[in-house]
C-alpha positions as CSV (number, residue, x, y, z in Angstrom):
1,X,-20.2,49.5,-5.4
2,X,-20.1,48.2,-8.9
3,X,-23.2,46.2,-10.8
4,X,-21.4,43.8,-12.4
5,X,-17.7,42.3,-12.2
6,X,-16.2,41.9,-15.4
7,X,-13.5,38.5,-14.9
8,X,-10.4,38.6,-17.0
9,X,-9.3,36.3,-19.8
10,X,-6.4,35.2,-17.8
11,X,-6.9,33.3,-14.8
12,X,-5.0,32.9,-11.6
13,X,-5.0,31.5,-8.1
14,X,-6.2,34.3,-5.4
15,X,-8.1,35.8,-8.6
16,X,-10.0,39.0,-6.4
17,X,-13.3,38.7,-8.9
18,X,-15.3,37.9,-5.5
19,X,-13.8,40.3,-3.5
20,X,-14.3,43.6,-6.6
21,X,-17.3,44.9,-4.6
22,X,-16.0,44.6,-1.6
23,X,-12.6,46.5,-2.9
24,X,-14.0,49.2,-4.6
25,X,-16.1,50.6,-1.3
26,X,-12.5,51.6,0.0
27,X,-11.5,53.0,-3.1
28,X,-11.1,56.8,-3.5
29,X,-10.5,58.1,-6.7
30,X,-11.2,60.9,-8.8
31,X,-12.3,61.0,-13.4
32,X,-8.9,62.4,-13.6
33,X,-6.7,60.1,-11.0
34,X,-3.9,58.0,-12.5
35,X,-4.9,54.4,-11.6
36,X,-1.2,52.4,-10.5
37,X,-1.5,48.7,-10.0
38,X,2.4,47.5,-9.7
39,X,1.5,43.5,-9.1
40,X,-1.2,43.2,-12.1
41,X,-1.8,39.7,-12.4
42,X,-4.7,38.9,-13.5
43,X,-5.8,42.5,-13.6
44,X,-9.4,41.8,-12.4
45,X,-9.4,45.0,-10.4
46,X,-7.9,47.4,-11.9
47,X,-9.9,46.0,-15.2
48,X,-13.4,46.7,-13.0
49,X,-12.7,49.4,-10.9
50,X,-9.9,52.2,-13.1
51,X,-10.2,55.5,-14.1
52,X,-9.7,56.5,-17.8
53,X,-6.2,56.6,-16.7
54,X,-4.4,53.6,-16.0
55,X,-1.4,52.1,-15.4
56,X,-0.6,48.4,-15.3
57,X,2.3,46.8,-14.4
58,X,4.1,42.9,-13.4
59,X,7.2,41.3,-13.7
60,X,5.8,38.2,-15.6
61,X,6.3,39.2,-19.0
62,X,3.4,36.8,-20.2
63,X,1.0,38.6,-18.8
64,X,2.0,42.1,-19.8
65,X,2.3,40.8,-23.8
66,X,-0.9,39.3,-23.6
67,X,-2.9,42.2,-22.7
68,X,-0.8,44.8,-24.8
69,X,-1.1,42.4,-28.1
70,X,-5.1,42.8,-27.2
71,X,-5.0,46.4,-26.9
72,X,-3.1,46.3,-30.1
73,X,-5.5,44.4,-31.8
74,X,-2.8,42.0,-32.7
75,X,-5.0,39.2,-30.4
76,X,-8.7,39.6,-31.7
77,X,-12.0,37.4,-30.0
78,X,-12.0,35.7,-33.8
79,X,-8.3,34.9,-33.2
80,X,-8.8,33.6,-30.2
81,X,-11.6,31.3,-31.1
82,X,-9.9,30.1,-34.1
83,X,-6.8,28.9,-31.8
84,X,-8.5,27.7,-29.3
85,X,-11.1,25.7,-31.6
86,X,-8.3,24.5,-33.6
87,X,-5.8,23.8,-30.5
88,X,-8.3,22.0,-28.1
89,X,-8.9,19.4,-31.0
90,X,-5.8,18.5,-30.9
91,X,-5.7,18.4,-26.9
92,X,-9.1,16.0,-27.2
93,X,-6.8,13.7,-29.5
94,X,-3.7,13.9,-28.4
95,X,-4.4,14.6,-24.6
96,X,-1.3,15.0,-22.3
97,X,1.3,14.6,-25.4
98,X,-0.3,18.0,-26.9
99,X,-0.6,20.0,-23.4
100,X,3.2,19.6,-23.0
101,X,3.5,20.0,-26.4
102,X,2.3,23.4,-26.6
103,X,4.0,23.8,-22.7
104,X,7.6,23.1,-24.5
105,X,6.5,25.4,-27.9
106,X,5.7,28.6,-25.3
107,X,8.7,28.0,-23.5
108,X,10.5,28.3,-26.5
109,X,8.7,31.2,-28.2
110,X,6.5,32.8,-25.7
111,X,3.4,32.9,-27.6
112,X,0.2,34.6,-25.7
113,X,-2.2,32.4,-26.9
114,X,0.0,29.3,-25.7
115,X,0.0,31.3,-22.4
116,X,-3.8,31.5,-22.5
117,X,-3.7,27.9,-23.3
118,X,-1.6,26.5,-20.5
119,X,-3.6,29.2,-18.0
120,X,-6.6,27.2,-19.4
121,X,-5.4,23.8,-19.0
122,X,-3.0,23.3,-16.8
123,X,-3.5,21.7,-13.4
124,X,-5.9,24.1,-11.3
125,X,-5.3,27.0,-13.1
126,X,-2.0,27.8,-11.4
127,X,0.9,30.4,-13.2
128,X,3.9,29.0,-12.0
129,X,7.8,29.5,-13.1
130,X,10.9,27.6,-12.1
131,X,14.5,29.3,-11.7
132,X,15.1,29.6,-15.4
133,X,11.7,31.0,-16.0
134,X,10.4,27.9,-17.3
135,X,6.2,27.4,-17.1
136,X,6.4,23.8,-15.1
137,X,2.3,23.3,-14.1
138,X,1.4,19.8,-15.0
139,X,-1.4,18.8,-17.3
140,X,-5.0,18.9,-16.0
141,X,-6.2,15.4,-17.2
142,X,-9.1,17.0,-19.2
143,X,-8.7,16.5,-22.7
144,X,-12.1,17.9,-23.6
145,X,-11.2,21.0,-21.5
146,X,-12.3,23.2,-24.4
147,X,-15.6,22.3,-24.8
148,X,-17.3,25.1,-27.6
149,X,-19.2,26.8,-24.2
150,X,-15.8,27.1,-22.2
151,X,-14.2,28.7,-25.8
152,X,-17.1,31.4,-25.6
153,X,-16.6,32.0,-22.8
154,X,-12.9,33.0,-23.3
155,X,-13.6,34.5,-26.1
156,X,-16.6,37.0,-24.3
157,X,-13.8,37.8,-22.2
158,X,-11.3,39.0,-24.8
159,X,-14.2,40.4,-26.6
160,X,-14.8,42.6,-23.3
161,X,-11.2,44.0,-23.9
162,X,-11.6,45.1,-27.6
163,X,-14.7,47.2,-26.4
164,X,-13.5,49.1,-23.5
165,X,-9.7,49.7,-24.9
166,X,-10.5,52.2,-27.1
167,X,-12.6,54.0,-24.6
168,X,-9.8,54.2,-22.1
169,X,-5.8,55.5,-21.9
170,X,-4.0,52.3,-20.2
171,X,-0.3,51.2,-20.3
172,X,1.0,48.2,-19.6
173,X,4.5,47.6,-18.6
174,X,6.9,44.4,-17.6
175,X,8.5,46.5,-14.7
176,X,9.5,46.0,-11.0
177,X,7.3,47.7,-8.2
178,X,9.2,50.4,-7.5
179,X,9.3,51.7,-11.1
180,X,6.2,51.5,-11.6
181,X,5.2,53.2,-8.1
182,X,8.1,56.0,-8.5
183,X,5.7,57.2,-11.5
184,X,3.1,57.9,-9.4
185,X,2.2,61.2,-7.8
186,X,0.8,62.4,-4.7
187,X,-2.9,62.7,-6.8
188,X,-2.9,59.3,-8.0
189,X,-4.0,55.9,-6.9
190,X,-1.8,52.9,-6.2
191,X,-3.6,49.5,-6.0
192,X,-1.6,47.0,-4.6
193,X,-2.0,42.6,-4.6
194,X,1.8,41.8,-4.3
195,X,2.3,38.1,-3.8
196,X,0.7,37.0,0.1
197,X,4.0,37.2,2.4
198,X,4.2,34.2,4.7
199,X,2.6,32.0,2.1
200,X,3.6,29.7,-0.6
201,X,4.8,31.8,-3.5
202,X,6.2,30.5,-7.0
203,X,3.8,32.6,-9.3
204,X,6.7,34.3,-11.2
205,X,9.2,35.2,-8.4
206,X,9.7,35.2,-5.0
207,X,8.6,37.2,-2.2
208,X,9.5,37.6,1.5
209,X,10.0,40.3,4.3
210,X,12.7,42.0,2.6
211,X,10.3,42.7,-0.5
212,X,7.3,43.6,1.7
213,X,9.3,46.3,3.8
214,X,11.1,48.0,0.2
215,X,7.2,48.1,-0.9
216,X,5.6,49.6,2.2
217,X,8.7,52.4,1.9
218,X,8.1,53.1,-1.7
219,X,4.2,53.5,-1.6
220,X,4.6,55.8,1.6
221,X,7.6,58.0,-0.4
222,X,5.5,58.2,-3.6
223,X,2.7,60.3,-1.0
224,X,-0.1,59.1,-3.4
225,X,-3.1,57.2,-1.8
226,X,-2.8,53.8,-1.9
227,X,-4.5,50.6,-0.8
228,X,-2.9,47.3,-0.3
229,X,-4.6,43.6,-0.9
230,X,-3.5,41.3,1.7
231,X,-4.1,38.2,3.8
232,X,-4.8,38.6,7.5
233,X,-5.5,35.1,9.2
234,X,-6.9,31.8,8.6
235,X,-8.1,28.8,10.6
236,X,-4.3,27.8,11.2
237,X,-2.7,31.0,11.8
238,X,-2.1,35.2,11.7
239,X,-0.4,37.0,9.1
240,X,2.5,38.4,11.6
241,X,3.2,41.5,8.8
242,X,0.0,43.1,9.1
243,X,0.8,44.6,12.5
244,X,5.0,44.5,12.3
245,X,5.1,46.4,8.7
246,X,1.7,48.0,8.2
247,X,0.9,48.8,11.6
248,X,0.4,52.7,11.0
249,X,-2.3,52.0,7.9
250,X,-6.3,51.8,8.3
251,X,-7.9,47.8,7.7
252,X,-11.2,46.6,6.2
253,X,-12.1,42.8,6.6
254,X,-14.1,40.3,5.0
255,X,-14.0,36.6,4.4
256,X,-13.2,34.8,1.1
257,X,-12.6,31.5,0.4
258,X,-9.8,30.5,-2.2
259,X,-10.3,27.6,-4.8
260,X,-6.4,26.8,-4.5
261,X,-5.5,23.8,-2.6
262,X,-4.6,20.5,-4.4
263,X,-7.6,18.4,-2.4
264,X,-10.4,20.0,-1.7
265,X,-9.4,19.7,2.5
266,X,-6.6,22.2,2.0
267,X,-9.4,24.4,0.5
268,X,-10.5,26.6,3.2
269,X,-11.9,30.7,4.1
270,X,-9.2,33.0,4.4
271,X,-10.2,36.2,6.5
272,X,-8.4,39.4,3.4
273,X,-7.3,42.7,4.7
274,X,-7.3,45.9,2.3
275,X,-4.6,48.2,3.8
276,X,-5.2,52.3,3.0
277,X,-3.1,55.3,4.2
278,X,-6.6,56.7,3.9
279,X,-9.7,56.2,6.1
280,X,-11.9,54.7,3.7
281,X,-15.3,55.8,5.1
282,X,-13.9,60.0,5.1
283,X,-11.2,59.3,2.8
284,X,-9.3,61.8,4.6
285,X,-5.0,60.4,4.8
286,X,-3.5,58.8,7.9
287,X,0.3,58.6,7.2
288,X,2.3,60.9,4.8
């Protein structure tokens, strides 16, 4: 168990920062293990819970720049609070005209801090894509969104980077899963919080049964241990998967309630299931 969760600058729906303790009682690694987390997002738990050694990976580009321009110091807490000082001023003016504003200027250019700025201010901090890889989340309706506490905040959290970086020997890579779980071997760690199957998914592309089967086939070839983030039922149905794909893998449960409906009705406790090819309590391996 840890002390304290450390939450990421970026923010997503399904964010796991509740769920951190919970995860890292099933965790089994070693000083010296290779941490490999293939669907990164917002990186919450691999940011808590790795090893010196680390590697992170996602398709969404965005993400991946972000965190690397951090690590290279090209993205500073002071440059952060400058934008976002200077930025939400306009936003408090300007509302709506300046939120699609900067939403048109990132689609063009890509810059991270407009990333961190539509993550911040766009409607229920959703990251979503269309088909040409466009960021289409409406505006919030908040034009005092950042308020000087809310900046701090963001900036503590960027300022939380800079100081464990240098202390630590993490890559992060724009790949697919299966390059980034082929680099693996059997005495590493591969974390796992792919897009939930059977839900809706738009976060930066799609995800199905096909995807879900090439996954569970590439984590059991790489023959490192691995644990797998997943949903398992909720008041309106069972996650059908759990049983037809990962039948063969131990389960751990525990209740969490997501934040990500669009009225507060479709807001309801989700039951998670953390799939290992390892029994957590002995650690000893199930499935080779």
């Amino acid at each position: 168990m840890i002390d304290k969760v450390y939450v990421p600058p970026v923010k997503i729906q399904g964010i796991k920062t509740k769920l951190v303790p919970f995860i890292s009682k099933g965790i089994d690694i070693e000083e010296d293990t290779i941490w490999y987390e293939p669907f990164m997002g917002s990186g919450v738990v691999g940011l808590n819970l790795a090893p010196k050694h680390a590697v992170f990976a996602d398709t969404n580009p965005h993400v991946i720049r972000l965190y690397n321009q951090i690590k290279d110091g090209k993205i500073s807490s002071y440059i952060v609070r400058e934008y976002f000082e200077r930025e939400g001023k306009f936003l408090e003016e300007k509302d709506e005209k300046h939120y699609y504003y900067i939403r048109d200027r990132f689609n063009e250019k890509h810059d991270p801090l407009d990333f961190l700025f539509l993550n911040r201010s766009c409607f229920n901090g959703m990251i979503r894509f269309n088909r040409d890889y466009k960021f289409n989340v409406p505006y919030c309706h908040k034009p005092e969104r950042f308020a000087k506490a809310y900046i701090t905040k963001i900036v503590n959290q960027v300022k939380h980077l800079e100081e464990i970086f240098p202390e630590k020997e993490w890559e992060f890579k724009c790949q697919s899963f299966e390059e980034t779980i082929r680099e693996a071997g059997i005495n590493d760690f591969i974390y796992c919080d792919p897009p939930y199957i059977g839900r809706h998914v738009d976060y930066y592309d799609s995800w199905n049964e096909e995807c879900e089967t090439r996954l569970r086939d590439a984590l059991i070839a790489s023959g490192a241990k691995f644990m797998l983030s997943t949903w398992e039922e909720n008041k309106y149905r069972k996650n059908e998967y759990i049983k037809s794909i990962w039948g063969m893998c131990y389960k751990m449960n525990q209740e969490h309630f997501y934040f990500v409906g669009a009225s507060e009705k479709n807001r309801n406790s989700m039951m998670e299931a953390l799939l290992t090819n390892y029994d957590p309590t002995t650690k000893n391996r199930k499935i080779k």
